[in-house]
N, C-alpha and C positions, 0 to 999 in steps of 0.2 A: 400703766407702764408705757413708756415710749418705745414704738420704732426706731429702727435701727439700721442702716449711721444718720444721725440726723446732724448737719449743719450748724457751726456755733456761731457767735454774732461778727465774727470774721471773716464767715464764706468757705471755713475747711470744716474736713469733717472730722467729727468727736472722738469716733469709734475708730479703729484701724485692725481690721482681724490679721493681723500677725498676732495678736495678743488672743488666746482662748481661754477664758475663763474655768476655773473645774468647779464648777456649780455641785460643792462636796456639802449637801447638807439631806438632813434626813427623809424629807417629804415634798408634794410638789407646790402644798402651801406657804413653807419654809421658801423654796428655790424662788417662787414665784416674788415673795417679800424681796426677798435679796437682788432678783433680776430689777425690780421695780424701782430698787433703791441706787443701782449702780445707772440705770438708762442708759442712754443713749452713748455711754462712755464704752460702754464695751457691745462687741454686734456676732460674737461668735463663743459658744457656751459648750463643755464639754459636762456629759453627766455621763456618771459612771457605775461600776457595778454596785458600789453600797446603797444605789436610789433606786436598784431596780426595782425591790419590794414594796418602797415608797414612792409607786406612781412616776419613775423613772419616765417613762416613754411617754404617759400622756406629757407630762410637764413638757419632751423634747417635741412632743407634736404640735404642744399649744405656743411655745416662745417660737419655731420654724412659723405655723400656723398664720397666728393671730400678730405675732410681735414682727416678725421677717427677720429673726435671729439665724444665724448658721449653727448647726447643731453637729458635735464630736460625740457620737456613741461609742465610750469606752469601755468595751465589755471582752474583750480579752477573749475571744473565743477560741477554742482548744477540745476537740474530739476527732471523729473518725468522719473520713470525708464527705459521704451521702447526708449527717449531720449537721456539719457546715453549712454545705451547699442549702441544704433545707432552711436553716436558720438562719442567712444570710439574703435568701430568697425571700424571706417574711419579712425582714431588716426596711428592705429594697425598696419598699412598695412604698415606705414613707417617706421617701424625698428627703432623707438627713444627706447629710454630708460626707463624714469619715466617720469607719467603724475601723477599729482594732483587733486585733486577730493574731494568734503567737504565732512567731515567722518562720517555723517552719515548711518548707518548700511544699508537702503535700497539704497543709492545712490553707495555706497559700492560695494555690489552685483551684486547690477546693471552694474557697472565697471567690474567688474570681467569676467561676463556675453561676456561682448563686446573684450576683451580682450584674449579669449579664445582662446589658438594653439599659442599664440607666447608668446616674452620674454619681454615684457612692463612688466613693475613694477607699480603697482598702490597705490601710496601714498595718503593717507588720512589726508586733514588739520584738526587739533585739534582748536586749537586758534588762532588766529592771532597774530604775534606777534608785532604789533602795536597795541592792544587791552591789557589796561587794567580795573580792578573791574567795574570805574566807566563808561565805553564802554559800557562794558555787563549789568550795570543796564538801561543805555537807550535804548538798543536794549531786554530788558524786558526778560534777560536770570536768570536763577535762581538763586537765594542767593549761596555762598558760594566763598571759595577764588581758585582765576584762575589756580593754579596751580593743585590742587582740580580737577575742570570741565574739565582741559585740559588730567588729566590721567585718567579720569572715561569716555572720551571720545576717546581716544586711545584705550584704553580695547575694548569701543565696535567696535570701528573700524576693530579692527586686529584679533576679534572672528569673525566678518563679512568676512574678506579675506582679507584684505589689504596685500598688502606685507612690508608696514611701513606705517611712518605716516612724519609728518611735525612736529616739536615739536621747541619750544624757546629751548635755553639750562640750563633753567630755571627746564625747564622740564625731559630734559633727561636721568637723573638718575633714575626716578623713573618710569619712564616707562618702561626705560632697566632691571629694576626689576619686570615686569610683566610676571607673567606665559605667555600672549599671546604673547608677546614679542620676548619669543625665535626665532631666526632664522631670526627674520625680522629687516627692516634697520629702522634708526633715521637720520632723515634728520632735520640739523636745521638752518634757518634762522636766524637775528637778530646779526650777529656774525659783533663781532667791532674786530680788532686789538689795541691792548693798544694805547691810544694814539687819536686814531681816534673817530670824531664826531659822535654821536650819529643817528641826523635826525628821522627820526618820528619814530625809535626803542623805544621800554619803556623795553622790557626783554631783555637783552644782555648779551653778555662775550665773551673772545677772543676767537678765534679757539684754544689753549692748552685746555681753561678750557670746552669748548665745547666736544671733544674729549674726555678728560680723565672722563666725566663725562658719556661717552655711545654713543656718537655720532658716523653715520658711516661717513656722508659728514656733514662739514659745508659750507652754500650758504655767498658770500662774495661780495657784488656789488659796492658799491660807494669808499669803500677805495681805491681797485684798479683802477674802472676808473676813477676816477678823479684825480691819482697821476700823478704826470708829467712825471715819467717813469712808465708807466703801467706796466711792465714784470717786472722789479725790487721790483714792490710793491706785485705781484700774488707768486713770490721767495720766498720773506720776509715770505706769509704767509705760501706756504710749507714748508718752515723751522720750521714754530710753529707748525705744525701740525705733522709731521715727530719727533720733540722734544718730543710732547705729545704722539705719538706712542710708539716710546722707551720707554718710563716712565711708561707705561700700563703693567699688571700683564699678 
């Protein structure tokens, strides 16, 4: 597998981590084919909690490692805060990049806490973005519209410490206009490419309208691996993203 960004026969590079890939497959033999097969087109990989059983970490130790990939540990982390900090503190020690963490303000902290002397970024989930109104009424969250709970949840997130959050790109503009906001990243899931199925996304839009709307990464999983040319398809979306960079003030 190639290193990553590597240089194409025009002197730019291939790779552009605004784009993180969600390396959503079952094992680290699996992840390792698919990372081998996309190369040098993509240089920033997120793995998530369904790999964790499947060798999740080594696979994120061996693409940081051996490959010089940027590595997103999405594992959603949510308990009592001596937990956090503990398991966050273990996190720490391997040099990824951004880990995930639900944004509420003490879990927040608490992250932060365990994190402490190195260069982890800790992203705060707001909403899910397979969650809509009618989610959050049977998960007994309060009246109001999601877009709503999802930026008065980012605020408290990122007055907590967060160094960003998770956001649809639903949400992205209006977060990127929060005082607390300054300086910290917007990471958003959810992102289709024109064209492309949905799946159990309900907030979406392409990587362009993501970007120009405040994003710094958008997360992109199933259009690329399921295409038949995976590195052809992870292109396509640098080139949207790259489009919508220019076009930005």
């Amino acid at each position: 597998m190639n290193s990553s960004p590597l240089p194409d026969p025009a002197g730019h590079s291939v790779a552009d981590d605004r784009l993180i890939m969600a390396l959503d497959v079952p094992n680290v033999i699996e992840g390792l084919e698919l990372a081998g097969r996309i190369g040098n087109a993509v240089s920033f990989y997120k793995i998530g909690l369904g790999m964790l059983a499947g060798g999740g970490m080594a696979l994120a130790n061996e693409l940081k490692a051996e490959y010089g990939k940027r590595i997103f540990l999405d594992l959603k982390l949510f308990d009592i805060g001596a937990t956090i900090e503990a398991a966050v503190r273990g996190i720490a020690q391997f040099d990824l990049d951004f880990l995930t963490v639900h944004g509420d303000p003490q879990v927040v902290r608490a992250a932060q806490e365990g994190k402490r002397g190195t260069d982890l970024k800790i992203l705060a989930v707001t909403v899910l973005t397979s969650l809509d109104r009618a989610d959050l009424d049977a998960n007994m969250i309060r009246p109001g519209e999601v877009t709503e709970i999802t930026v008065e949840r980012a605020a408290r997130a990122l007055a907590a410490g967060a160094d960003g959050v998770i956001a649809s790109p639903a949400e992205a503009a209006q977060i990127r206009a929060l005082p607390e906001a300054a300086g910290k990243l917007i990471v958003t899931p959810g992102v289709r490419p024109a064209g492309a199925a949905l799946g159990d996304q309900k907030r979406v839009a392409t990587p362009a309208e993501a970007i120009a709307r405040g994003a710094d990464h958008v997360v992109v999983g199933r259009p690329i691996r399921s295409a038949a040319d995976p590195k052809a398809a992870a292109l396509a979306v640098v080139a949207e993203i790259r489009a919508a960079r220019a076009g930005r003030p």
